[in-house]
Structures are given as C-alpha cells and as structure tokens.
C-alpha angles and dihedrals in degrees: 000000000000129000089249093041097148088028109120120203137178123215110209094153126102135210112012136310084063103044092043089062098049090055096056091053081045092057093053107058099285116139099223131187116203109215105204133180108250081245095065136247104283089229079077092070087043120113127357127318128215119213083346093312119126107225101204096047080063087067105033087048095049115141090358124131115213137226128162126212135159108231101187075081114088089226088052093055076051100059077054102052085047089050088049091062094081098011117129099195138355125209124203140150111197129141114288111277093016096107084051094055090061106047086258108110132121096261083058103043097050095060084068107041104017100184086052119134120208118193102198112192117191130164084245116017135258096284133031136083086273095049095097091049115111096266108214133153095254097058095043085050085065107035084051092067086236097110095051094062095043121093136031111319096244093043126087116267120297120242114190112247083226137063084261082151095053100034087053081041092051091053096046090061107042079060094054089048098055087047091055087050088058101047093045088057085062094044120015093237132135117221132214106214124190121207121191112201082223106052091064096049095047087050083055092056093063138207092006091118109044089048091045087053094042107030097021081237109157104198113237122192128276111181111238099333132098141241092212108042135028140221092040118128137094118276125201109245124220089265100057083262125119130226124199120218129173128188097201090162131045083232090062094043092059098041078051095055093035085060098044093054091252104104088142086070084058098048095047094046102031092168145056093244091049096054088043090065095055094036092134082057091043104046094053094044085056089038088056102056098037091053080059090063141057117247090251091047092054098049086045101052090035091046097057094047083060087245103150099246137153142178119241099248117203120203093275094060091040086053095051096028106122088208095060090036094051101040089050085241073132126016140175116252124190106242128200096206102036100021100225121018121179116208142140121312133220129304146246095013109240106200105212092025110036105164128217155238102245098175137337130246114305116222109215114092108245096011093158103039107108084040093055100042097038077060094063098041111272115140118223090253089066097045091053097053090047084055090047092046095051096239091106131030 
C-alpha cells in the first residue's frame, strides 16, 4: 500500500529531474505511465549497461509502465489527449511553448480534465529572458551560485559528478505535486506548477543571497570547510581513509577538543565565531590526532564521546553497510532481465504506508503500449495502424 495508491500520472519528461519525480510518486502507490519517443529516453544510454542493459534506467524506470508515442504526428497529440481524460498529474520538461505547439498546453488540457495537475520542470522556468535557454543540470549548478562555493579555494569551481540539480529539482516537485493533489481535494481544481532546476538548488546554498543583500558578502569557496562552524571538514585517517566530522554546536566542539587531549583550545575559542576565526589552527590540531587512528578507530572513539562524525563511505561500504540493509535506504528487487539488482529504496519511509518497488525498469521501448491503449478503448486494428504509421512503437 502506498500513500497515492488510486493517483494516475503521466510521465512525459526525459532525463532526470521529471522522471525522478514520477518514480517517487511511483514508489508510493501512483499508477504511472512513462510516454516515451520511439527513439528512447536518453537516460537509457546513461551509466553504464550490463549484458545491453542500461543499469540506471532499472532504477529511474522503476514501477512505470511504458508507451511510446511520437508525439510531432497529429494522432499521436491525440493518444495524449485520450491519456489526459483520467490522468492526475502529468509531468513534462520541454522547452517553454512546446506543449502549446502542439494543442497540448494547460489552457487545453484542462478543458478536458479540469481538476489536471502539470508539473512542468525546465532549467529556467516557464517565464523569464533565460526561459528558452537549454535547461540542464550543469548550467542550473552554476546559475545557482553553488558552484561557485564549491571546491578549494584556489581550484576552479566544483560541478557535482552527479545530477545533484535535477535530483533536488525531482524532489521538489514531487513535493509541489502532492501538494496540488491536496489542495484539489479541497477545491476541485487542477494546478499548473513551474519548477526551475536552479530555485531548488539556490535554496540549498543557503543564506548567499540575504548576506549578500545585508552585508554585500559574496560567499568564496572554502573546501570543505564552513563559514558558520569550526572545526567541520574531512580529515585523512591513519589508514588513507577520511572521516567527516561537523561541530555544529559549541557543546560538540568541546567535547571534540576534550577527547583529543586539547581542552585548552576549547576553552580559548568557546564558540563557533571565534573558531572560525583560527580554522587554519584548528583544522591541523584535529588533523594531528585523527592521522594517528584507523577510520573505524576515529568514528569509534568520537562516537562514543557523542562528537558528529562520520566515515566517507564509498559505494562498497554503502552496499555492505547493515544500517542501510536493515532500514530498506538499499534493497534487493527480482529482475527479469538481471535475476536479482540491488538499488535505492524508497523514500521518505512512511511508516503505515511504505510503499513499494513493484517492478524495475523494463527495457523494450513501448512495453506497455497495446496494454495501455486497449485500456482506453483502442482496438488492435487501429493500433496497428498507429504502429504502421509511425505515430505509435
């Protein structure tokens, strides 16, 4: 059971931030149909594959089913249109004005489905000089300012090697979707909701913009340290590995410095502004006594002192790590293609309806397609035909 269980969506997005969204409703109960270009979704060439099958479209795809329609023909804008009737909430990310050109806008849809939602997720919004710009991840990392107070402070700026834009971007809008669906409930009314892959992320950075504003601060970058707390930043272990520890809190930094014999530290810097200040005399007195320890023997000894520390996990130790096993943050799906995949779970954990992983991504292009359309009526002539004429795979 999941908390959307009855909830129909239709996944008209590519890549990432859309389709994201759209799993996460998955995961929670929504019935969702993925629309996908007879070509494919490029996500589908993303990553890397195993015996020509394309890994993270097992986990993006997950509890879709998939048509594919092309929608440039007039009969395919139609199948849409016939889609739209009992659909919940649609999800898309073309370019500004491209749903329109093809009869497909809000203002149109909702003629035919007034209570419909559209999430609309572009890299810059629906309005704006920069709305018709090509809207990726990459571009929204930087427009954010996040890039450009990420990284050492005399390095280039630092780009995540991951859609950290769309994935923040994703959430956000499965947020703003569940939110519609509320509120509909109240009203009766559909929503149109425009998510920009930048907004979220800006949000992320923090409080750039209302210093900025106050103090004229631009924020620079500082590593993996922090403006607002000392000591914070990752420190080598004995062993080549890294632990994470933050002190947050003046209580955890001198429980820190208590721990590592150097209570005088505490005593000389009690709060967070005033470490702040000595970071560079900080840092190396921390750096000193972890290098004498193993990453397991840090996190220990810190832990049980009640210091927030962590080690830097790669994926090995996130794959074998009990925590993550026991709580479902990974968890282990029958696949028909690969027998037995391990990947993220669902997310966030509700704990009377959790949700599930029905099925992962399936690979054919348009696997779903005379199920779908049979459903709404079609009889398997005119599919046929569709598939002849190009409009449907």
């Amino acid at each position: 059971m999941g908390t959307l269980d009855g909830i129909k969506v239709l996944d008209m997005s590519t890549l990432l931030a859309g389709p994201l969204c759209a799993t996460m409703l998955g995961d929670h109960g929504a019935e969702v149909i993925k629309v996908e270009h007879p070509r494919g979704d490029d996500i589908r060439n993303w990553g890397e594959a195993k015996d020509g099958i394309p890994l993270w479209w097992k986990v993006i795809s997950r509890n879709k089913k998939l048509i594919s329609v092309d929608l440039h023909y007039r009969k395919g804008q139609n199948v849409i249109r016939d889609l739209i009737k009992d659909t919940d909430i649609l999800i898309e990310n073309f370019r500004p004005g491209k749903l329109e050109s093809w009869g497909l806008g809000y203002d149109e849809l909702k003629k035919i489905n007034p209570g419909l939602i559209v999430v609309r997720v572009t890299g810059f919004g629906q309005k704006g000089p920069y709305s018709s710009f090509p809207g990726f991840g990459t571009l929204a990392e930087v427009m954010s300012g996040f890039a450009n107070v990420t990284g050492e402070p005399d390095r280039p700026p630092t780009l995540p090697s991951f859609g950290l834009a769309d994935g923040i971007a994703g959430i956000t809008a499965a947020f703003a979707a569940v939110s519609a669906v509320l509120k509909r409930g109240k009203t009766g009314e559909g929503e149109m909701i425009d998510v920009s892959l930048y907004e979220p992320l800006m949000w992320i950075v923090g409080a750039h913009v209302v210093e900025y504003d106050q103090l004229g601060r631009i924020q620079t970058r500082l590593g993996n340290r922090s403006t607002r707390t000392c000591p914070r930043n990752t420190y080598q272990t004995k062993d080549g590995k890294w632990i994470a520890l933050s002190a947050s809190a003046d209580s955890i930094a001198r429980r820190l410095l208590n721990v590592i014999g150097r209570p005088e530290i505490a005593e000389k810097y009690p709060t967070n502004r005033d470490r702040v200040k000595h970071v560079d005399e900080i840092d190396g007195i921390v750096q000193k006594w972890v290098e004498k320890y193993s990453q397991n023997d840090v996190v220990e000894i810190l832990r049980e002192a009640e210091v927030a520390v962590a080690p830097v996990l790669d994926v090995q130790q996130i794959y074998n790590d009990e925590h993550f096993r026991l709580r479902g943050s990974i968890t282990e799906i029958d696949d028909d293609d690969l027998g037995k995949i391990t990947m993220q779970g669902v997310f966030p954990k509700m704990i009377n309806n959790p949700g599930a992983i029905k099925y992962t991504g399936k690979v054919r292009i348009g696997n779903d397609t005379d199920e779908i359309l049979k459903g709404l009526g079609y009889d398997p002539d005119r599919i046929r035909i569709l598939k002849e004429e190009g409009v449907l795979k």
